[in-house]
ROZAPA-905027 format. One record per atom (N, C-alpha, C): x, z, y; residue in three letters. Coordinates in steps of 0.1 Angstrom, whole numbers, plus 5000, padded with zeros to 4 digits. Example, Ala and Ser with C-alpha at 12.3 -4.5 7.8 and 13.67 -1.06 7.14 Angstrom:
% residues 2
513250784943ala;512350784955ala;513250784967ala;512850714978ser;513750714989ser;512950795000ser;
END
This chain:
% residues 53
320160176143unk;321460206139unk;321660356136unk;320960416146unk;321260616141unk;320660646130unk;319360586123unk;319260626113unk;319960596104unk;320660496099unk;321160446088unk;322260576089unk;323160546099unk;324260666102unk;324260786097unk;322860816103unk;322060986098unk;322361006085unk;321460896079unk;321460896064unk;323060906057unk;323360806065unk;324960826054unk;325660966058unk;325261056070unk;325761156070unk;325161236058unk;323761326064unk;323261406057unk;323261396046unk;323161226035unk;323261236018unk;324461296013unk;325361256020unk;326661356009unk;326561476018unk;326361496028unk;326561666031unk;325261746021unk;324361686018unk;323461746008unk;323961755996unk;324461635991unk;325561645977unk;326561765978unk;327261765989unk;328461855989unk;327762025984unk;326861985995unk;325962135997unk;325462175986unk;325162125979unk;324662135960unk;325762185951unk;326762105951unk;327462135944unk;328962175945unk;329462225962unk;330262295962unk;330462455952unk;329462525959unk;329262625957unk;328262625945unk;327962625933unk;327162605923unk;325862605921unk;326162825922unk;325062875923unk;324362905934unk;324762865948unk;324362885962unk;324562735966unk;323462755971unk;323262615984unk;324062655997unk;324762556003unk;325262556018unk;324162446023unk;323262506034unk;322362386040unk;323062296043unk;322362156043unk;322962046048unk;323162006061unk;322162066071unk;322662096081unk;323962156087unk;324362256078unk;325362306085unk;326862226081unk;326662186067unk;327562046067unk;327461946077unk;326061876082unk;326661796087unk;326761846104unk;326761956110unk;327162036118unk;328861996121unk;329362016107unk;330862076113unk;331261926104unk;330661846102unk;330961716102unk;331161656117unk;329261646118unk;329061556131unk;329661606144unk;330161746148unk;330661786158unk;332161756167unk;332961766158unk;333961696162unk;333561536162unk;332761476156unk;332761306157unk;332061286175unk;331361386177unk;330461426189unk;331461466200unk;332261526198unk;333161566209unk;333961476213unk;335061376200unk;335761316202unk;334761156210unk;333761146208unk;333161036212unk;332661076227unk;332261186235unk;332861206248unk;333861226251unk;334861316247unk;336561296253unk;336261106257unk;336761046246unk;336560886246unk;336160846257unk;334860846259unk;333860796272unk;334460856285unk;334660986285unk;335061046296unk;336660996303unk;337860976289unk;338760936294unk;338460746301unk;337860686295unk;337160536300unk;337160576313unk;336260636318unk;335560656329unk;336260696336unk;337260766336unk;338760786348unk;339560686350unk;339560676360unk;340560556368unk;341860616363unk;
END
């Protein structure tokens, strides 16, 4: 299941990264960085609030 995920992340953050900026690449990493990070955070807050009585 993480790869498929992966994939659907990183293909459009590579698309984005192509052709936001024209003439300059934005790596796709750092798209999917400030994509996946909040999805990362909000998925512990989540677990963490579970986990309190």
């Amino acid at each position: 299941m993480t790869a498929p995920l992966g994939a659907l992340l990183v293909s459009p953050a590579d698309t984005v990264g192509r052709t936001v900026i024209a003439p300059v690449q934005v790596p796709a990493g750092l798209l999917a960085a400030l994509i996946g990070t909040p999805c990362f955070v909000w998925l512990l807050w989540r677990s963490r609030a579970r986990a309190m009585p």
